[in-house]
C-alpha positions as CSV (number, residue, x, y, z in Angstrom):
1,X,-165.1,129.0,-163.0
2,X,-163.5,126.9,-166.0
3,X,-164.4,126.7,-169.7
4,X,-165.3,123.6,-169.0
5,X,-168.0,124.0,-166.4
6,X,-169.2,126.9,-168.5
7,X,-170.4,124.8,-171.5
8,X,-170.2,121.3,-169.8
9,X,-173.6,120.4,-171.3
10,X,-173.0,122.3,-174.8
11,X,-169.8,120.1,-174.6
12,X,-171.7,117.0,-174.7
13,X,-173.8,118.2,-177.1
14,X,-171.4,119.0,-179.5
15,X,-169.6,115.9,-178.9
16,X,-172.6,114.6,-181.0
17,X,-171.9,117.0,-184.1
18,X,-171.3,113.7,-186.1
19,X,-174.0,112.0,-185.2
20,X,-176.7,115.5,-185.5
21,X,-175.0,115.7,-188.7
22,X,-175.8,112.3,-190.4
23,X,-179.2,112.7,-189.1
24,X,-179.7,116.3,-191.4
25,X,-177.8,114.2,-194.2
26,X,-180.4,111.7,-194.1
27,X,-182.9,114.2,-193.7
28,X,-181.4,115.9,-197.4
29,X,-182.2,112.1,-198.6
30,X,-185.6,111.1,-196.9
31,X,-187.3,115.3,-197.8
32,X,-185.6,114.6,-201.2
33,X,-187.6,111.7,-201.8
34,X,-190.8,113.0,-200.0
35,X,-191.0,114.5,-203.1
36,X,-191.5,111.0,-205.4
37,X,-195.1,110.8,-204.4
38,X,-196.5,113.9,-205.7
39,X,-194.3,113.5,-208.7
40,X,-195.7,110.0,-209.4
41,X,-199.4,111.1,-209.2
42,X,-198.9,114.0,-211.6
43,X,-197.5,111.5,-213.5
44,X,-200.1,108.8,-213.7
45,X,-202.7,111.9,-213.8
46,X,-201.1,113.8,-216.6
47,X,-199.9,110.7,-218.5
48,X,-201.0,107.4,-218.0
49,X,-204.4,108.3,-218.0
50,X,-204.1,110.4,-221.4
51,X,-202.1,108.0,-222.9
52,X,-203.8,104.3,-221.2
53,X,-200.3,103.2,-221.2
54,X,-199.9,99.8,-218.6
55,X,-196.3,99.7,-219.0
56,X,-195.4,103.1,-218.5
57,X,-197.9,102.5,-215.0
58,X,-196.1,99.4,-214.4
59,X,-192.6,101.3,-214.4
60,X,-193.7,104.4,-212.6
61,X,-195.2,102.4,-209.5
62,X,-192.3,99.9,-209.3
63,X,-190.3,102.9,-209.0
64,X,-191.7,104.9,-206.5
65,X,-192.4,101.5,-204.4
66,X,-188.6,101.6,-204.4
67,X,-188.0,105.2,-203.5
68,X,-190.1,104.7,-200.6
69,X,-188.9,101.7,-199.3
70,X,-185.4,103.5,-199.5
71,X,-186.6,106.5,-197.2
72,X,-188.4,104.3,-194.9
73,X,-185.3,103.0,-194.1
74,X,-183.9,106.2,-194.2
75,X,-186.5,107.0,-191.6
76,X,-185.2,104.2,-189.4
77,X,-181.9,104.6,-189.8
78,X,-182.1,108.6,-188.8
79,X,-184.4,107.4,-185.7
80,X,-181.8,105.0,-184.4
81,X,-179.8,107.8,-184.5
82,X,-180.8,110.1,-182.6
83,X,-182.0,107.6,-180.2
84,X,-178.2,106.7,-179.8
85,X,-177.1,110.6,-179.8
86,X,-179.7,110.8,-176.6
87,X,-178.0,107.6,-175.2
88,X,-174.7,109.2,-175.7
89,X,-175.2,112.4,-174.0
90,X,-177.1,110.9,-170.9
91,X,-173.9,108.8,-170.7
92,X,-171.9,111.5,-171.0
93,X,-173.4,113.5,-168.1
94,X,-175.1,111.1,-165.7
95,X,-172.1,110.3,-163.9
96,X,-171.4,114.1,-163.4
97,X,-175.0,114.7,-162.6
98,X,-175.7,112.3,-159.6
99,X,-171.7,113.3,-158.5
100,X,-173.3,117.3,-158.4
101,X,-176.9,115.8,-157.2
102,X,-175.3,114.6,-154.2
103,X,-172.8,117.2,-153.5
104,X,-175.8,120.1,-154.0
105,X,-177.1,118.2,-151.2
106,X,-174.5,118.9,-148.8
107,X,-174.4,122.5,-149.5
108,X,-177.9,123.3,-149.3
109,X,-180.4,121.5,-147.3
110,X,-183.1,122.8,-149.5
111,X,-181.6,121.1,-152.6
112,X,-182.9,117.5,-151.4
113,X,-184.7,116.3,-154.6
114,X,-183.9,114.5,-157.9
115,X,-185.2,117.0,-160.4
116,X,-181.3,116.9,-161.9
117,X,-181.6,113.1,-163.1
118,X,-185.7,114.0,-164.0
119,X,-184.0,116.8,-166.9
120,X,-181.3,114.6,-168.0
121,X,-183.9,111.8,-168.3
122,X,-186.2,114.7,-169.9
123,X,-183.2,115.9,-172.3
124,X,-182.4,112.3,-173.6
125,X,-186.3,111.3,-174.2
126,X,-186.9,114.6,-176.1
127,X,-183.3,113.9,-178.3
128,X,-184.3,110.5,-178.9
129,X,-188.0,111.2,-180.4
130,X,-190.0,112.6,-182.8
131,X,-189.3,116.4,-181.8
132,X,-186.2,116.9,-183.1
133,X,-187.4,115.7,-186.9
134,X,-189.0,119.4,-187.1
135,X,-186.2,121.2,-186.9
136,X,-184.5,118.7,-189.8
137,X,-187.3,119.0,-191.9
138,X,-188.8,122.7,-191.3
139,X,-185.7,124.2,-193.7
140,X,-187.2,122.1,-196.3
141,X,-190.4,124.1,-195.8
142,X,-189.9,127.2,-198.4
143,X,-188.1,124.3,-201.0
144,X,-191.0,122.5,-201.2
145,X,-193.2,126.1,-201.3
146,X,-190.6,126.4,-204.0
147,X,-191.2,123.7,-206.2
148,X,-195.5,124.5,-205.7
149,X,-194.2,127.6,-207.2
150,X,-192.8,126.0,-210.1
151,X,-196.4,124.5,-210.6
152,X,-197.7,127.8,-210.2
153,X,-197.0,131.3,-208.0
154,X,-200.7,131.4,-207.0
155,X,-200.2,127.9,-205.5
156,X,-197.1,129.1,-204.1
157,X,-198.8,132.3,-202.6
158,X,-201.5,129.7,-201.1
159,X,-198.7,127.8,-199.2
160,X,-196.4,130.6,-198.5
161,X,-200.0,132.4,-196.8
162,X,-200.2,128.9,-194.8
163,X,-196.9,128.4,-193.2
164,X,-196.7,131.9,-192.2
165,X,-199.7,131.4,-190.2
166,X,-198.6,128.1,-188.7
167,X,-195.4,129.3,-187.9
168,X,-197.3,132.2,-186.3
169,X,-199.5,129.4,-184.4
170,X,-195.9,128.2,-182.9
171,X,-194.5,130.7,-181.6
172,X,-197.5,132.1,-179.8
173,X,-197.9,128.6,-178.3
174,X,-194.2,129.1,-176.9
175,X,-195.3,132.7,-175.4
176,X,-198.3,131.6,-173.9
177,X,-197.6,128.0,-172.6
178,X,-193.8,128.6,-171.3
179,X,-194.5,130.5,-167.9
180,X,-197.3,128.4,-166.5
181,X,-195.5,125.0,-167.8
182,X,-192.2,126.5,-165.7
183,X,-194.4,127.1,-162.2
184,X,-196.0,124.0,-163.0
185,X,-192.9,122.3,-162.8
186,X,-191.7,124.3,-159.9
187,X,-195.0,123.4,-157.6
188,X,-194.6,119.7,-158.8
189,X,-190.7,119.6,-157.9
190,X,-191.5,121.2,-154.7
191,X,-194.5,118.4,-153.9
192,X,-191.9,116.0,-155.3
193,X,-189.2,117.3,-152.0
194,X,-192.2,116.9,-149.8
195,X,-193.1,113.9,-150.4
196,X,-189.3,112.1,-149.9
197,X,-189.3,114.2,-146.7
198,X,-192.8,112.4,-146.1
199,X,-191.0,108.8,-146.8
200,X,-187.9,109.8,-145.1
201,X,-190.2,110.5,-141.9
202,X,-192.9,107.9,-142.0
203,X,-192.6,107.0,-138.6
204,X,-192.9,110.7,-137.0
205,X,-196.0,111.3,-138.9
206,X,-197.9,108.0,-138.4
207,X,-196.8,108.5,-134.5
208,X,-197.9,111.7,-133.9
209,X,-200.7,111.9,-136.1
210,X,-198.8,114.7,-138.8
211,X,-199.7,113.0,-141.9
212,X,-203.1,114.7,-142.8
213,X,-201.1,117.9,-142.1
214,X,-198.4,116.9,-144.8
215,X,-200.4,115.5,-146.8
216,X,-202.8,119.1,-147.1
217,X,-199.1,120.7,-147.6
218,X,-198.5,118.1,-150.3
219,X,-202.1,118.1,-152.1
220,X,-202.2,122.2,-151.9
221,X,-198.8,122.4,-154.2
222,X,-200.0,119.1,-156.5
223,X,-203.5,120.7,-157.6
224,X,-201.5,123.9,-158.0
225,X,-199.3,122.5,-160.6
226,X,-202.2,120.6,-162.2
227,X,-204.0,123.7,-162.3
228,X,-201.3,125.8,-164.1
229,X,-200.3,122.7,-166.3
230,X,-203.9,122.2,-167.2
231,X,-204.0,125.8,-168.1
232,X,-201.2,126.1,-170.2
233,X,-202.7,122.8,-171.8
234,X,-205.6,124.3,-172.7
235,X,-204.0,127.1,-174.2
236,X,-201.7,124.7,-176.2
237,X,-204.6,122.6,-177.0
238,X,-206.2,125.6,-178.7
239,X,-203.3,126.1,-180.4
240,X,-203.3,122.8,-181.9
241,X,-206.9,122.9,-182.8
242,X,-206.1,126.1,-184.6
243,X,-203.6,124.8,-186.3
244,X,-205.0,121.4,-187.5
245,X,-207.8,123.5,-188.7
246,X,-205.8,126.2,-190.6
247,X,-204.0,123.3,-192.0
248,X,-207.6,121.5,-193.5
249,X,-208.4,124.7,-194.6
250,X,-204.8,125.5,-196.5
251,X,-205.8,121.8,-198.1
252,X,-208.9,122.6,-199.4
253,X,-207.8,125.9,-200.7
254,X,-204.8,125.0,-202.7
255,X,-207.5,122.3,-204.2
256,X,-210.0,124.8,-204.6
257,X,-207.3,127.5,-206.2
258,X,-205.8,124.6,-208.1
259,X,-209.2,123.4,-209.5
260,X,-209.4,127.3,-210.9
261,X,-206.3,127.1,-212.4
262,X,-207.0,123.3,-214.2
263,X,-210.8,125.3,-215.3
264,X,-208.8,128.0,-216.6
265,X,-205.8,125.5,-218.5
266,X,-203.2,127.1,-216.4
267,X,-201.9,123.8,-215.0
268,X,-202.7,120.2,-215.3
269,X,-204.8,118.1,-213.0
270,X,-201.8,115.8,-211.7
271,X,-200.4,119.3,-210.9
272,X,-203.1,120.4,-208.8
273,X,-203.2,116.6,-206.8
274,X,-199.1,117.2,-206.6
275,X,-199.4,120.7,-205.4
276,X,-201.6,119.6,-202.7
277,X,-199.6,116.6,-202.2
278,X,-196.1,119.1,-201.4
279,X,-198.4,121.4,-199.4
280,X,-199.1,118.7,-196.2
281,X,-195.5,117.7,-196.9
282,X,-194.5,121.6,-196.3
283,X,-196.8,121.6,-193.1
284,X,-196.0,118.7,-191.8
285,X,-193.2,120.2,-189.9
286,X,-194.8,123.0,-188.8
287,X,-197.2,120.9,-186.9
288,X,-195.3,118.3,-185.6
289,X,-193.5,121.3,-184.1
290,X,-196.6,122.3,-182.1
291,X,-197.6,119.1,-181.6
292,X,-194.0,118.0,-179.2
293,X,-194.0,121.5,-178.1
294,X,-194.4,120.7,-174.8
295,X,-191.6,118.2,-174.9
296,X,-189.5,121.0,-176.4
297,X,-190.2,123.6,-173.6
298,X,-189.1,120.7,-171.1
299,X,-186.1,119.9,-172.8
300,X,-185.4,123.6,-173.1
301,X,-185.8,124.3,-169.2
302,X,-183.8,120.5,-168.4
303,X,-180.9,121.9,-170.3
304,X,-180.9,125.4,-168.7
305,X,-181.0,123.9,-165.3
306,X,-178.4,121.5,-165.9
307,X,-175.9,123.9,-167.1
308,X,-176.5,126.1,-164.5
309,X,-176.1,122.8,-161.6
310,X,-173.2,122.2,-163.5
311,X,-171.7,125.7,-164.0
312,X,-172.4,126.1,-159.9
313,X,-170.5,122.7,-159.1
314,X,-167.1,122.7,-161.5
315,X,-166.1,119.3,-161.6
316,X,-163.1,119.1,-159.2
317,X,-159.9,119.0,-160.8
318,X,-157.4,116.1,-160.4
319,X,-155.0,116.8,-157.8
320,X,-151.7,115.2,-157.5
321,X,-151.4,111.8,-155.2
322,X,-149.8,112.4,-151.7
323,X,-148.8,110.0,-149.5
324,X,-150.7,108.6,-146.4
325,X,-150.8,110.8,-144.1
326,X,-149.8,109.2,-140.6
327,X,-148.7,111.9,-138.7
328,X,-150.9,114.5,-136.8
329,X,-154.0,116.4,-137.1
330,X,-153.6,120.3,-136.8
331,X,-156.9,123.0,-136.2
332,X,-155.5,126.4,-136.3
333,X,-158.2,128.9,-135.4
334,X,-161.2,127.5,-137.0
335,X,-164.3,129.2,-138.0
336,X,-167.3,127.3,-139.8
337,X,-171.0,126.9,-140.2
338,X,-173.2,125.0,-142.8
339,X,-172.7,126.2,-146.4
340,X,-175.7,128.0,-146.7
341,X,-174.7,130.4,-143.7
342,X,-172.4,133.2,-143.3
343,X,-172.5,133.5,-139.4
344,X,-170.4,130.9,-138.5
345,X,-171.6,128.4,-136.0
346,X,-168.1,127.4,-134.3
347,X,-165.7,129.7,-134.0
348,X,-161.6,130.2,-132.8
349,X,-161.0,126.3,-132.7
350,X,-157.6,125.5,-132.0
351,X,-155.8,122.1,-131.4
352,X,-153.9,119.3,-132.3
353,X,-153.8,115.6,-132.1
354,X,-150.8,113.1,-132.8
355,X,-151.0,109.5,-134.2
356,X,-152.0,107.4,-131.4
357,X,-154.8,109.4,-129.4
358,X,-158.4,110.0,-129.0
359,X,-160.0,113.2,-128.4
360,X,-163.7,113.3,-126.9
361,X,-165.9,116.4,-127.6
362,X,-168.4,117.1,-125.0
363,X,-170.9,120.1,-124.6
364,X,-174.8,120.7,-124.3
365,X,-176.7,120.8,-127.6
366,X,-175.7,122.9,-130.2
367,X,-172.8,123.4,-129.0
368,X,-171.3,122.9,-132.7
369,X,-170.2,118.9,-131.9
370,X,-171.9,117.7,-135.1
371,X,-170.9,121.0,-137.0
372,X,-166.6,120.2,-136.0
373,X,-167.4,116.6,-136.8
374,X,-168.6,117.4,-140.6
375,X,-165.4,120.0,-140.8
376,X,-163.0,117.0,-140.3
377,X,-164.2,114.7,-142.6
378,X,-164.2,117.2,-145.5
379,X,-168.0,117.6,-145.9
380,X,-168.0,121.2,-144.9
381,X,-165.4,123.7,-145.7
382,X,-163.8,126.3,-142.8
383,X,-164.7,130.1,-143.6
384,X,-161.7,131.2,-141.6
385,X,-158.1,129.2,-140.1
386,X,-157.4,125.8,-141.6
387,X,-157.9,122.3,-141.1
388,X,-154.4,119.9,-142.3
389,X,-153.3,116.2,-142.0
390,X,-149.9,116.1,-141.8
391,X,-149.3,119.7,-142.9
392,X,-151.5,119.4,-145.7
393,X,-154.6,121.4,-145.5
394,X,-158.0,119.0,-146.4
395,X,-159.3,120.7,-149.8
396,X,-155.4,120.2,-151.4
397,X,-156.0,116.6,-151.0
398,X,-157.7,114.4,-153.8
399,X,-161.2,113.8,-152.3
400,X,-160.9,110.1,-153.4
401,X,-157.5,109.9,-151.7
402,X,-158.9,111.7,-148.5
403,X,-161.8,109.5,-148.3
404,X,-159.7,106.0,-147.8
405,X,-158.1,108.0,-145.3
406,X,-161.0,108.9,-143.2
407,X,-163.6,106.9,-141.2
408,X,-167.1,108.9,-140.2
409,X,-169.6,107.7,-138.2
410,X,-172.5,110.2,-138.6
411,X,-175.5,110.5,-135.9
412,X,-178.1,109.4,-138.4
413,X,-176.5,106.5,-139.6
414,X,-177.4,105.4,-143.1
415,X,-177.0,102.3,-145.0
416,X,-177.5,100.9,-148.4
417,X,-179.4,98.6,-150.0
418,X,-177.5,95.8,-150.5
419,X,-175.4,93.1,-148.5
420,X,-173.9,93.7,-145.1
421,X,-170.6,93.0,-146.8
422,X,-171.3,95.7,-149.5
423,X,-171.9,98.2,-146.9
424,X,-169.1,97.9,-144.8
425,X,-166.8,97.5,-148.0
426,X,-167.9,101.3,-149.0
427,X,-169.4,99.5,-151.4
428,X,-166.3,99.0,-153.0
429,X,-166.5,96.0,-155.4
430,X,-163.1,95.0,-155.8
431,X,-162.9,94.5,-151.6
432,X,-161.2,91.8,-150.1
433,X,-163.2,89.8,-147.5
434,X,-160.5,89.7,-145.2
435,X,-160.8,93.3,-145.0
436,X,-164.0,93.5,-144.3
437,X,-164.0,90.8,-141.7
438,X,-160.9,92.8,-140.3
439,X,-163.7,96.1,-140.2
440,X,-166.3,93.9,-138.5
441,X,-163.9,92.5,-135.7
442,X,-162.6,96.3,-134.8
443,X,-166.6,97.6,-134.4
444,X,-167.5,94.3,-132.4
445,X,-170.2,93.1,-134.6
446,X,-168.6,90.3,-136.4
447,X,-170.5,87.7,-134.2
448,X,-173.6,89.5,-134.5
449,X,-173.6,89.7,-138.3
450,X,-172.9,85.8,-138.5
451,X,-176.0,85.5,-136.3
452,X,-177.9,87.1,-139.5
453,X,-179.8,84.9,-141.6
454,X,-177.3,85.1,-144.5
455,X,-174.3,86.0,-142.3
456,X,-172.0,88.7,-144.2
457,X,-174.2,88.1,-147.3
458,X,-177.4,89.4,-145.8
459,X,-179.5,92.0,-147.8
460,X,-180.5,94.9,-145.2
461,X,-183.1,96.7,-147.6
462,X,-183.0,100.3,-148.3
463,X,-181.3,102.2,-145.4
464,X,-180.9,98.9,-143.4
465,X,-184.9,99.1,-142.6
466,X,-184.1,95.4,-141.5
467,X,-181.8,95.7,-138.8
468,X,-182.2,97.6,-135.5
469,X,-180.9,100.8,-134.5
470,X,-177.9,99.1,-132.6
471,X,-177.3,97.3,-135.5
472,X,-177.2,99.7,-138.2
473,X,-175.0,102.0,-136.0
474,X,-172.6,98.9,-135.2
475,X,-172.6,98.5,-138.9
476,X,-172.0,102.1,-139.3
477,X,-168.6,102.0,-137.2
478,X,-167.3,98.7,-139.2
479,X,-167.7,101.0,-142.4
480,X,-166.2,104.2,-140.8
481,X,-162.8,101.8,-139.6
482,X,-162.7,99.7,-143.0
483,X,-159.6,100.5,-144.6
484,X,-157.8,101.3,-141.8
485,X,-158.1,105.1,-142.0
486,X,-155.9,107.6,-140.1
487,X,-158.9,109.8,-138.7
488,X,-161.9,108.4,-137.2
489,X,-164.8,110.8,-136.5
490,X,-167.6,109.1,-134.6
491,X,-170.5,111.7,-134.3
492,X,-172.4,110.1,-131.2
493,X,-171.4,107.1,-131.6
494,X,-173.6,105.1,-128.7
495,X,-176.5,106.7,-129.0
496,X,-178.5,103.8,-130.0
497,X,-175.7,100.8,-128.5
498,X,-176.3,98.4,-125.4
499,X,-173.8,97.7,-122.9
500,X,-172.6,95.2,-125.1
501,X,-171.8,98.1,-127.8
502,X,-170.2,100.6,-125.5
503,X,-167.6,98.4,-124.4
504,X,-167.2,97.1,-128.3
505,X,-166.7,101.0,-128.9
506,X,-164.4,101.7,-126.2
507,X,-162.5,98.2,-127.5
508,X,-162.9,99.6,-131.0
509,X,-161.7,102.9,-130.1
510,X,-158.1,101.5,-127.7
511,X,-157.6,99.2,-130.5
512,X,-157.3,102.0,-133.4
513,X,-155.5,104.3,-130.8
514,X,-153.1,101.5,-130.8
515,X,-152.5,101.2,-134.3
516,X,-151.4,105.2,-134.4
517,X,-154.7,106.2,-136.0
518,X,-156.3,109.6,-134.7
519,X,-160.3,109.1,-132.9
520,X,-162.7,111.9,-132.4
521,X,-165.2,110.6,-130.6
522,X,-168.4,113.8,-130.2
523,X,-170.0,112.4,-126.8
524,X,-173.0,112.8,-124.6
525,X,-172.6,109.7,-122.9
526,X,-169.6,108.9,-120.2
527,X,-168.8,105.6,-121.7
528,X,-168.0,107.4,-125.0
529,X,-164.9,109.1,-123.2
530,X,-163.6,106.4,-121.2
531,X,-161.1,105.7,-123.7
532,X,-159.9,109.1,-124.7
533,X,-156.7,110.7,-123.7
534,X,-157.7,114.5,-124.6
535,X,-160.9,116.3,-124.4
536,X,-162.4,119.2,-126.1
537,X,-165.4,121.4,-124.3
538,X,-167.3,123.4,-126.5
539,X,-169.9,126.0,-125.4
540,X,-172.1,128.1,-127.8
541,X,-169.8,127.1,-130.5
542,X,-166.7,128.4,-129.0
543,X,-164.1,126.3,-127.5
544,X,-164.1,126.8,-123.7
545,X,-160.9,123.7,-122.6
546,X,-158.6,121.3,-124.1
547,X,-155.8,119.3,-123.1
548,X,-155.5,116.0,-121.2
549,X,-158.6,114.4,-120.1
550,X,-158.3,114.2,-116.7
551,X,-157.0,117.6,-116.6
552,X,-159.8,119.0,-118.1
553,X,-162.6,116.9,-115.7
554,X,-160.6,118.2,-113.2
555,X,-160.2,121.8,-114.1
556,X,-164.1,122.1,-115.1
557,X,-165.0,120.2,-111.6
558,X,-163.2,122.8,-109.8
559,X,-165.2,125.5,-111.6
560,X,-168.7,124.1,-110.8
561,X,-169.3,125.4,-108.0
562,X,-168.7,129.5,-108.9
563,X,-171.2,128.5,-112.4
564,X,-173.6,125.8,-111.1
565,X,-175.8,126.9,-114.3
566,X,-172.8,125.8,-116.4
567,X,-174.2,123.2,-119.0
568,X,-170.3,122.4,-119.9
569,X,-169.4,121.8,-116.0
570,X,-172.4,119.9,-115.5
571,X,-171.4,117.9,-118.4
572,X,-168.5,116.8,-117.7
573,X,-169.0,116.6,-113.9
574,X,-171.5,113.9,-114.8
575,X,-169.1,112.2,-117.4
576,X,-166.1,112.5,-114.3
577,X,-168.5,111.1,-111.8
């Protein structure tokens, strides 16, 4: 693990130094002239009331008019700031974040949410508002219980008593509300996972009558977090009562201790009203603290998250540029499973492929089809032996650079919102249209998408929700061949195609063999292997054949009648017949 995922998020804060530091200069200037205020009411009590002097009123007001327009803009100015410092570090990390979002995804099927975006969002709104002014202002706290004391040390004893306590009020507010806000947020993260899965499956559960049963699932960890956010409300709210209390109460007793002192001729009247004046300015941080506590505690937990997302995906270093590869494909004794699992799910895989041929992997379910098709495409990683194209094993390649290179047709085939163009393009948006008519023409659809209302300009909606199964998986082939990749992985490829898109397929599949690219094809259907020259059998995750196709078909024929329970002979029997 690098420096630099270490302290990726302390990196972008302190890429802000400049700007945090401006905003405590100004915050010297604007606490500095909090001050003007108090001073002018002592001053019209203690002078231009004695003396009835207009002119010396005049002056004084014009004055501090000035010094107050000057930190209001001050204010502003400081605000803008840190609105822009919040800005800046969302900027900073956003890119990273949704790049880690998506790759947490992969590795852990559990990690399906976007509670990584929610604490950068959460981070930024807490940077850019109010909550960060208390931590500028409270060091002003004892100078301004300073300058009370320069009125008088019993004043000063009155404030010093009061920001103790509030300061007291704070912290306990921190002990008592941070674990019940932190499951709070857990139970609503957790509703928030359920209810994508809800959208994700909207179909299944309308179908087959699931949705009150999801949606008890859903309500039972929603009033759970209410529950424990409402309590640790209540507590703060408490807090908050206590402390705007305490603070009314601090008022009236620096009034009521400096009215003793202006009986006794210790102090002046204007000194009392100034003494009480400094005193809310001296608090005033204090409680705004408590008051955006909450907010603090978020941004807190959103920046120990993020670190620790970012410290467990490093971002991947640049790799040097190889060229295309246009050679072979070589599996030496693979073992894999998905990242979340030690016991690997295929096991000993061994073989290679030239430029030129296709390769058709048959077997029953779970047999580890899907599971070889992620491990060529680069989503999943081998535990044991090595995947390379043209010598060069998949991880040393940039994942940019390997990605032009492959084509991947998952089983669930997903699109974007956006254009039919867009989506074949990768969404690539320097794409030439030639290009992409070339992609369409390969997968067979290029009729079928000028049959669309808009032709290659047609919006699909979110996920393609307005094409057809056939349609979106079409689609999904004309994406996997843009670019002309080397290696084409097509994980089921028909599963959802009419007559009409198997012999497209097998077209699609000739034609690429006959530009030298490489085609997996994983198959339960016989079409899918009509235009393959090798085939792999996999059983239980282990390879059981491999070679020529018709040599295989044959060899697994021969063997059906000593294993007539054999879901791999019956498999390919079926396919041969």
């Amino acid at each position: 693990m690098n420096a630099e995922a270490r302290s990726e998020v302390g990196n972008a804060l302190r890429a802000s130094t400049g700007g945090l530091a401006m905003t405590g200069l100004f915050s010297l200037f604007i606490n500095l002239l909090m001050l003007a205020s108090p001073l002018y009411m002592m001053q019209v009590y203690d002078r231009v009331l004695t003396s009835h002097s207009e002119e010396t009123l005049v002056a004084l007001t014009v004055l501090v008019i000035g010094l107050l327009l000057v930190m209001g803009i001050l204010e502003l100015i400081r605000s803008r700031i840190l609105v822009r410092i919040g800005a800046r570090i969302e900027r900073r990390l956003d890119g990273r974040v949704f790049e880690t979002l998506v790759s947490r995804s992969i590795r852990s099927a559990e990690s399906n949410d976007d509670q990584p975006l929610r604490d950068l969002r959460s981070l930024r709104e807490f940077l850019s508002g109010s909550g960060p002014f208390a931590f500028f202002d409270s060091p002003w706290v004892p100078i301004y219980i300073g300058v009370i004391y320069l009125l008088h040390p019993v004043l000063a004893l009155v404030a010093a008593v009061g920001a103790v306590f509030l300061f007291a009020v704070a912290l306990l507010n921190d002990l008592i509300t941070r674990r019940a806000l932190g499951r709070a947020s857990h139970r609503f993260s957790e509703g928030g996972v359920m209810a994508a899965a809800g959208q994700r499956n909207a179909e299944v559960l309308r179908a087959m009558g699931m949705l009150d049963g999801l949606r008890r699932r859903w309500l039972m960890r929603q009033r759970d977090g209410l529950r424990l956010q409402a309590k640790a409300s209540d507590r703060a709210g408490l807090l908050t009562a206590t402390s705007k209390t305490g603070r009314l109460v601090l008022q009236a007793a620096i009034l009521g201790a400096g009215a003793a002192l202006v009986i006794q001729e210790a102090i002046t009247p204007g000194a009392m009203i100034a003494a009480s004046i400094i005193l809310g300015r001296a608090l005033a941080p204090v409680e705004q603290a408590i008051g955006n506590w909450r907010g603090f505690v978020g941004a807190r937990a959103a920046h120990k998250r993020l670190a620790a997302l970012l410290r467990a995906h490093p971002h991947a270093q640049g790799r040097m540029a190889l060229p295309r590869a246009n050679s072979r494909l070589d599996v030496d004794h693979v073992n894999a499973g998905p990242p979340e699992m030690r016991r690997p799910v295929v096991s000993g895989l061994t073989f290679s492929l030239a430029a030129g041929e296709a390769m058709a992997v048959i077997g029953p379910s779970a047999s580890g089809k899907s599971t070889l098709a992620r491990l060529l495409v680069g989503v999943w990683q081998a535990q044991q032996g090595s995947l390379r194209l043209d010598g060069v094993a998949l991880e040393q390649w940039d994942p940019t650079d390997l990605g032009a290179q492959i084509g991947y047709l998952p089983q669930d085939v997903e699109l974007f919102d956006g254009t039919v163009a867009e989506n074949i393009a990768r969404l690539d948006e320097d794409a030439e249209p030639e290009a992409i008519v070339d992609a369409a023409k390969l997968a067979g659809c290029h009729g079928m998408i000028l049959d669309l209302p808009e032709g290659y300009n047609t919006v699909i909606g979110e996920a393609g929700s307005r094409l057809s199964g056939g349609q979106r998986q079409r689609l999904g082939l004309a994406r996997a061949v843009y670019g002309d990749p080397f290696l084409i992985v097509l994980d089921e490829p028909n599963a959802n195609l009419d007559a009409e898109g198997d012999s497209a397929l097998a077209d699609a599949v000739r034609e690429l063999k006959h530009r030298g690219r490489i085609v997996v094809v994983m198959a339960h259907r016989p079409s899918a292997i009509e235009a393959a020259d090798r085939l792999l059998v996999l059983q239980n995750g282990r390879q059981q054949a491999f070679g020529p196709k018709d040599d295989v078909l044959a060899a697994t024929t021969q063997a059906l009648p000593s294993t007539p329970s054999s879901n791999v002979a019956t498999l390919p029997r079926r396919m041969h017949s």
